[in-house]
C-alpha distance (Angstrom), angle and dihedral (degrees) to the residues before:
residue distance angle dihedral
X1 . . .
X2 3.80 . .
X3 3.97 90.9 .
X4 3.79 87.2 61.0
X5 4.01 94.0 49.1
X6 4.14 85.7 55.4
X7 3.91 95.1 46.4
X8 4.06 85.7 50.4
X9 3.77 89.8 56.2
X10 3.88 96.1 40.3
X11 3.68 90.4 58.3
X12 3.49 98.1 39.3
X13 3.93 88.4 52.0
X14 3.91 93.1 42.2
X15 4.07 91.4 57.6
X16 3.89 84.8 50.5
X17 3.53 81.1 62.4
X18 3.76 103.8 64.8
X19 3.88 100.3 174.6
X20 3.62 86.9 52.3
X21 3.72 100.2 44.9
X22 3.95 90.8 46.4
X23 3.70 97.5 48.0
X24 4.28 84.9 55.3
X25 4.16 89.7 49.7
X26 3.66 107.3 20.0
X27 3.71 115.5 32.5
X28 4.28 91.1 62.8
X29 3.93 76.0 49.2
X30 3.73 93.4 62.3
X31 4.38 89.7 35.3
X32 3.93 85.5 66.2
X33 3.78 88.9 42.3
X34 3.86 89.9 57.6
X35 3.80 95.7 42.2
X36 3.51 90.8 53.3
X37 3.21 94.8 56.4
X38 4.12 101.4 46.2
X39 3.84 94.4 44.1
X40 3.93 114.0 4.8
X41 3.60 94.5 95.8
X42 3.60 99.6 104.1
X43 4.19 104.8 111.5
X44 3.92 79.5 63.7
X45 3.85 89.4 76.6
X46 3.74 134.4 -111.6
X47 3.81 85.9 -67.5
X48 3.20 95.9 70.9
X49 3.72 90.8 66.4
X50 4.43 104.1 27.4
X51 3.74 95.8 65.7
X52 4.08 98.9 175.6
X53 3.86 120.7 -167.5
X54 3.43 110.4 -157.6
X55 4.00 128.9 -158.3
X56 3.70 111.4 -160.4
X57 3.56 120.5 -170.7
X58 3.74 99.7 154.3
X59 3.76 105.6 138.3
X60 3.99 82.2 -166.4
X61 3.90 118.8 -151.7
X62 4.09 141.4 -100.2
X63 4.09 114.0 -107.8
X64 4.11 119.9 -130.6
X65 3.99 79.5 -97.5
X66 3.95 98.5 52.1
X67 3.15 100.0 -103.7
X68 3.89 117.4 136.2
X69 4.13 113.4 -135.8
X70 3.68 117.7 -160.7
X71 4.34 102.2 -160.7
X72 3.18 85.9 165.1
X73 4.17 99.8 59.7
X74 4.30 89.1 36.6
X75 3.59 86.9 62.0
X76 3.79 87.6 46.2
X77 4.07 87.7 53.2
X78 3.53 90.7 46.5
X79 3.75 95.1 58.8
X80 3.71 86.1 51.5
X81 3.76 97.5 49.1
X82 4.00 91.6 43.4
X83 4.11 110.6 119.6
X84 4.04 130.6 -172.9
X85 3.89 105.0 -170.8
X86 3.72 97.6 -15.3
X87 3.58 98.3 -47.3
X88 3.54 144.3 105.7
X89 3.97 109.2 -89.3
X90 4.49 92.1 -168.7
X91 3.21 131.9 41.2
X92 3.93 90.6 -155.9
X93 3.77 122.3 -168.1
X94 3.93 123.2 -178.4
X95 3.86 110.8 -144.3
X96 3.53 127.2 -177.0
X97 4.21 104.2 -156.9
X98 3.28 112.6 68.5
X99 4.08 93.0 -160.7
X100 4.20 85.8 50.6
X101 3.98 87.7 54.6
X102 4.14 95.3 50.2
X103 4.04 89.3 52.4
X104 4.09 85.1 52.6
X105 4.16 84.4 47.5
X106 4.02 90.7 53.4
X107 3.81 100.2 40.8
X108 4.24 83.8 53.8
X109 3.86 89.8 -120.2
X110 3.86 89.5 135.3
X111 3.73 138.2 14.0
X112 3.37 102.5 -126.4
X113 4.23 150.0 -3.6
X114 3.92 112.3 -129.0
X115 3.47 111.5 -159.2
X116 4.20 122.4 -150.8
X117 3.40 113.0 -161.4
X118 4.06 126.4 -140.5
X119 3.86 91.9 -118.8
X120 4.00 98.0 36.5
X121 3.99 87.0 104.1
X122 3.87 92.3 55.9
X123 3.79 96.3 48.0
X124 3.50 100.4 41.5
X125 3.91 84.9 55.4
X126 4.06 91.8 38.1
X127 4.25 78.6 50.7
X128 3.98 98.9 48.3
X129 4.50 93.4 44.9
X130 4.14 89.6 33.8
X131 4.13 102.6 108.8
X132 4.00 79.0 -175.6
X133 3.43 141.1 22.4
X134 3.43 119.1 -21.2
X135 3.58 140.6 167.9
X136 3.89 115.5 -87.7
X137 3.90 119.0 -118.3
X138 3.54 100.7 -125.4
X139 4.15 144.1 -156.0
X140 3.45 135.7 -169.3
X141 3.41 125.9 -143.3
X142 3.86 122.0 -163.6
X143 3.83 123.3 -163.5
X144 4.20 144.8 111.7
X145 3.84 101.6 -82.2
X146 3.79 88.3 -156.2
X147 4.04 90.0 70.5
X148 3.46 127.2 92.2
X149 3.96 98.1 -140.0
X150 3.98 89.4 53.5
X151 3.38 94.4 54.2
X152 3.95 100.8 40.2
X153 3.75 91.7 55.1
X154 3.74 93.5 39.7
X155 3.81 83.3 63.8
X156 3.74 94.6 43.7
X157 4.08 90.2 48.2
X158 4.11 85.5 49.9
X159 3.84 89.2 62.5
X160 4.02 97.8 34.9
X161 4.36 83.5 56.1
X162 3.97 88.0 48.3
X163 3.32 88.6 61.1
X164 3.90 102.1 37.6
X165 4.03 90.4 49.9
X166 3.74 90.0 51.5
X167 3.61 97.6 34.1
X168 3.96 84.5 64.0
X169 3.98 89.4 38.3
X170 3.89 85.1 65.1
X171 4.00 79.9 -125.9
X172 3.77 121.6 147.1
X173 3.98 115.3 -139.3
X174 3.62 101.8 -110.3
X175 3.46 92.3 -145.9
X176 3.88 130.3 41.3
X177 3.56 121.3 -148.2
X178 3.93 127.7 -150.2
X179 3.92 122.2 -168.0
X180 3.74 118.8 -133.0
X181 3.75 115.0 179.1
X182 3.80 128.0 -160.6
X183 3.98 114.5 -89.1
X184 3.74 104.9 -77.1
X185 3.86 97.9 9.6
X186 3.43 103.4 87.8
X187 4.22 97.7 83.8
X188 4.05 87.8 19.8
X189 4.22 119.9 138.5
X190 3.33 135.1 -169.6
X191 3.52 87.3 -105.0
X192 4.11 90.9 59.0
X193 3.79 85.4 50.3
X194 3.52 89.9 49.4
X195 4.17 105.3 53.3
X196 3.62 96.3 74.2
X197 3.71 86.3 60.3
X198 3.39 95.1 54.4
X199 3.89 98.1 47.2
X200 4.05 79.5 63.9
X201 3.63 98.0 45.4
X202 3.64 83.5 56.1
X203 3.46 92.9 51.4
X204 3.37 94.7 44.1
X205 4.04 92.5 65.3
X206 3.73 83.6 70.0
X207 4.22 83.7 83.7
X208 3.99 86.8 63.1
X209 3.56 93.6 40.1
X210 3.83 93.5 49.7
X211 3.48 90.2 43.5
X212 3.82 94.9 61.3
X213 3.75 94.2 41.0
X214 3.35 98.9 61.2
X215 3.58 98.1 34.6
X216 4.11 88.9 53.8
X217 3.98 87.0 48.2
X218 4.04 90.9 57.0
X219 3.84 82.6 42.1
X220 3.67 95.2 51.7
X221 4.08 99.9 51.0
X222 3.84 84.1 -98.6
X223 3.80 97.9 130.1
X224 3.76 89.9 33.2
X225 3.73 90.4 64.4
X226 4.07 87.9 36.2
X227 3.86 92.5 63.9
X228 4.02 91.0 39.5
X229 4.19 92.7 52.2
X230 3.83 143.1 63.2
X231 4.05 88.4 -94.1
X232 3.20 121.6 106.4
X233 3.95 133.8 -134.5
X234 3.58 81.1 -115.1
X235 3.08 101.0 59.3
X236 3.49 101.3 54.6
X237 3.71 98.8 51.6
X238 3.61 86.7 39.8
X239 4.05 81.5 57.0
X240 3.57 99.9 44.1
X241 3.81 85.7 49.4
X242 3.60 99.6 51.2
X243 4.00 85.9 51.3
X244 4.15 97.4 58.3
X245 3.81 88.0 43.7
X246 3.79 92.5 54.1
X247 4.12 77.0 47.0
X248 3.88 91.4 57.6
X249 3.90 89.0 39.0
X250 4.16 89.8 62.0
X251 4.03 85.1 31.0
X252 3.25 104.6 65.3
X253 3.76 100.4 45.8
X254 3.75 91.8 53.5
X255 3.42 93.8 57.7
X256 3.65 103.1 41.8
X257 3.79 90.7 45.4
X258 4.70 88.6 55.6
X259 4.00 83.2 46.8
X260 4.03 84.7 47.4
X261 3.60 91.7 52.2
X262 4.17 96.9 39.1
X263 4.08 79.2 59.6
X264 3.60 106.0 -96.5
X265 3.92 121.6 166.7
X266 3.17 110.6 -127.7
X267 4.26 111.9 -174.0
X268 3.79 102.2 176.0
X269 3.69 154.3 49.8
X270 4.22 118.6 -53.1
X271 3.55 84.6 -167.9
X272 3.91 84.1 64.6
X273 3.70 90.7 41.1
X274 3.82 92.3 52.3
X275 4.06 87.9 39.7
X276 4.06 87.4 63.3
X277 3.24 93.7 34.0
X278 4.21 96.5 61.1
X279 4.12 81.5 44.8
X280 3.66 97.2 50.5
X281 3.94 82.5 43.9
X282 4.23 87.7 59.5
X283 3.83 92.6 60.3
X284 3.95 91.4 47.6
X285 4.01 87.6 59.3
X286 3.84 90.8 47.7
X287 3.92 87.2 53.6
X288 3.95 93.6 46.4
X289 3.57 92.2 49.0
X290 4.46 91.7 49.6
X291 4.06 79.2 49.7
X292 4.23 98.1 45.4
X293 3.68 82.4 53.9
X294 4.04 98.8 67.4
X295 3.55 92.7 27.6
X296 3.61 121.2 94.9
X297 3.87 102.0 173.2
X298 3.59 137.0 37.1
X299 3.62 91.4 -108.0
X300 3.52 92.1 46.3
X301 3.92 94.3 55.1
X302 4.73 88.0 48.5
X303 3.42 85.9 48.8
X304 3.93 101.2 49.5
X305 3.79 92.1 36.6
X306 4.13 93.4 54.4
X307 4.40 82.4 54.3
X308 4.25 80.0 50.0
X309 3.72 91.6 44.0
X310 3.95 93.0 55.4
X311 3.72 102.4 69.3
X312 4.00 91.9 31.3
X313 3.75 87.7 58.4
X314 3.48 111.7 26.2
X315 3.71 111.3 27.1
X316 3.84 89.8 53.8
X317 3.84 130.7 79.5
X318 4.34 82.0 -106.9
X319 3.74 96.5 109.0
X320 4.04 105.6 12.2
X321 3.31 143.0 2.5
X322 4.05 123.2 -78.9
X323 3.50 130.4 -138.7
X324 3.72 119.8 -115.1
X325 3.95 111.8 -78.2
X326 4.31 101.4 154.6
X327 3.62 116.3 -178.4
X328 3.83 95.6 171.8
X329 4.03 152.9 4.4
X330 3.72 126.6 -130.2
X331 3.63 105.0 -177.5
X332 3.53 114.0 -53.7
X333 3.86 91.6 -19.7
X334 4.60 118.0 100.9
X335 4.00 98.9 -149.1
X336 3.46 103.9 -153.6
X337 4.22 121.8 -157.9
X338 3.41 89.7 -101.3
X339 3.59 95.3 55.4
X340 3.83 87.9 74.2
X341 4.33 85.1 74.3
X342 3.99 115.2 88.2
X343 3.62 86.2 -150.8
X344 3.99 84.6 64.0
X345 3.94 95.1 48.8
X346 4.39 90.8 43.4
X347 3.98 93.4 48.3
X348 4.31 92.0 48.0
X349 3.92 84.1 46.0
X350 4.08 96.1 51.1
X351 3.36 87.7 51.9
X352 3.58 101.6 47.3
X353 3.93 91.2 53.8
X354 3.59 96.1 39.9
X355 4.08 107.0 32.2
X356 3.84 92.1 32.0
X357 3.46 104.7 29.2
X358 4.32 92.6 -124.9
X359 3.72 123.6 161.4
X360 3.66 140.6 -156.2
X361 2.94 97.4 -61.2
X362 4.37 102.1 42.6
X363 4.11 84.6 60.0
X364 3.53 100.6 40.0
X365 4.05 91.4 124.4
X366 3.49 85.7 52.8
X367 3.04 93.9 51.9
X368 3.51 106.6 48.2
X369 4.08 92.5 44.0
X370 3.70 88.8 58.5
X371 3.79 94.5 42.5
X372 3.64 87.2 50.6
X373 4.36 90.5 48.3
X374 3.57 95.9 44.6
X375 3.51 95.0 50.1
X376 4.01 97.7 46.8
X377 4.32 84.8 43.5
X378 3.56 91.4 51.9
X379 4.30 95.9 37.3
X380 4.39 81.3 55.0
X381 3.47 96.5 43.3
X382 4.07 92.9 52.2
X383 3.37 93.1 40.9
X384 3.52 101.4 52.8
X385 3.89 89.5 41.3
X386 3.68 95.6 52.9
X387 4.28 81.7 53.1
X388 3.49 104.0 40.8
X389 3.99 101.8 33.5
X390 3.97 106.6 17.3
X391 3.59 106.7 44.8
X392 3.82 113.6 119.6
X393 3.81 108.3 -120.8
């Protein structure tokens, strides 16, 4: 079959070119590398990432009996001895300047500043004997409200004083409360949530690489000799097409097997994985052949396809999450602008199958919508290839 012959010769030619080749296989490679390194620190405990400074001036206070009692330093202790799974929950640091600990705050090195007053010990007692009103013992805690870490461990410190205050009420909880955690989210990190975008960034390079192909094969008398012989038009981009899925085929693997190996848990089917990976792969051909048709150099065709890759990368869900932006409602499902990107509807799958464990199907929308994309990307970019670069005379 002739469309076999011109996959053969794409390959060979695209492992001639080495920088091309390694930027398809390696550079999502080196993309997991760096995400595992900014956020796939999980297994290290919650420690790792609620780093608490704490200021404690409590000069504490001297029992009927003599004895001095420090609340102030026991609910310091507590923070250090507080566990979630068998690991460390805070991170906690005692300071001593104030002005030392806000410089830690703005360079992110911690989540948050707790401050102990000098008279917290005598209120908190004054609170616990009042039968009336009494004055509050009272903390201070200093940190950006717009950050993530700030606010997680402000909620975790909420609970941990809950129990402290009625610990030292003699009061039982009333109610005990057990975590349960979605399938596969227990242990999860931003860098597990993080793979399946990759896997489609890496696909997504197959618009550059598509691009250049097909504008070197016009530039090489390729198409010249395509219209003059027994081939088809067909079977060239059926060629060319059957070469970047092979791509995606050894792709995919690769980069699954470094997140593997950096510790990501995977819960689902590769097959799956692979499955929307070779689909996502269709609508990046569609896109490289709508950008080989205005280019007219190599350079022409990078240069367009990097403008392509923008939106298909970074104004989907692929590599973080969106804000809301609906445009419509089918049923009981928002579709949001950014819905209307394959890229959007492969990433959500990925991470379905491999976060959540989900099979066919669990992402059957997903499925469908970027069935559906890939096919109408791919149906444009042939078209308007056959037209603009095919077309005898």
């Amino acid at each position: 079959m002739k469309a076999l012959v011109i996959a053969r010769k794409t390959l060979r030619e695209l492992l001639r070119e080495r920088m091309t080749a390694g930027l398809m296989l390696i550079f999502p490679v080196l993309l997991v590398g760096f995400y595992y390194v900014a956020f796939g620190q999980t297994e290290q405990g919650l420690a790792k990432y609620l780093s608490i400074l704490v200021l404690n001036r409590d000069s504490g206070i001297v029992t009927s009996d003599g004895e001095r009692w420090n609340i102030g330093q026991e609910l310091v202790n507590l923070m250090r001895e507080a566990e979630f799974e068998g690991d460390p929950i805070f991170n906690v640091t005692e300071v001593d300047d104030r002005q030392g600990a806000e410089i830690t705050l703005r360079e992110h090195k911690a989540s948050l500043l707790m401050e102990i007053p000098s008279d917290f010990s005598d209120n908190f007692v004054e609170a616990l004997q009042s039968e009336g009103i009494a004055s509050s013992a009272e903390l201070i805690l200093n940190g950006a409200p717009e950050s993530g870490d700030y606010t997680f461990a402000r909620s975790m410190l909420s609970g941990l004083l809950r129990q402290f205050t009625f610990g030292a009420a003699g009061w039982d909880e009333s109610v005990d409360l057990r975590y349960r955690f979605v399938p596969g989210t227990g242990t999860m990190s931003d860098f597990d949530f993080g793979v399946g975008g990759i896997i489609i960034f890496g696909i997504t390079f197959g618009v550059l690489v598509t691009a250049e192909v097909m504008v070197r094969e016009d530039l090489s008398g390729t198409l010249q000799r395509v219209r003059l012989s027994r081939a088809s038009a067909f079977d060239l981009l059926l060629g060319v097409s059957l070469a970047m899925m092979l791509i995606a085929v050894i792709q995919v693997p690769i980069t699954l097997g470094s997140a593997l190996a950096m510790g990501f848990h995977n819960n689902g089917s590769l097959l799956l994985v692979l499955g929307i990976g070779l689909l996502m792969s269709l609508a990046s051909i569609g896109v490289g052949l709508i950008v080989a048709c205005y280019s007219r150099t190599p350079g022409d065709a990078t240069n367009l396809a990097s403008v392509a890759l923008v939106p298909l990368v970074f104004l989907s869900e692929a590599m973080y999450p969106m804000p809301d932006l609906p445009i419509a409602t089918i049923g009981n499902r928002t579709i949001q602008i950014y819905d209307l990107l394959p890229t959007t509807h492969a990433a959500e799958a990925i991470r379905r199958v491999t976060i959540f464990g989900e099979g066919l199907t669990d992402i059957a929308f997903e499925l469908v919508a970027l069935s559906l994309m890939s096919a109408v990307f791919l149906a444009v970019g042939v078209a308007l290839y056959q037209r603009r670069r095919l077309r005898v005379g």
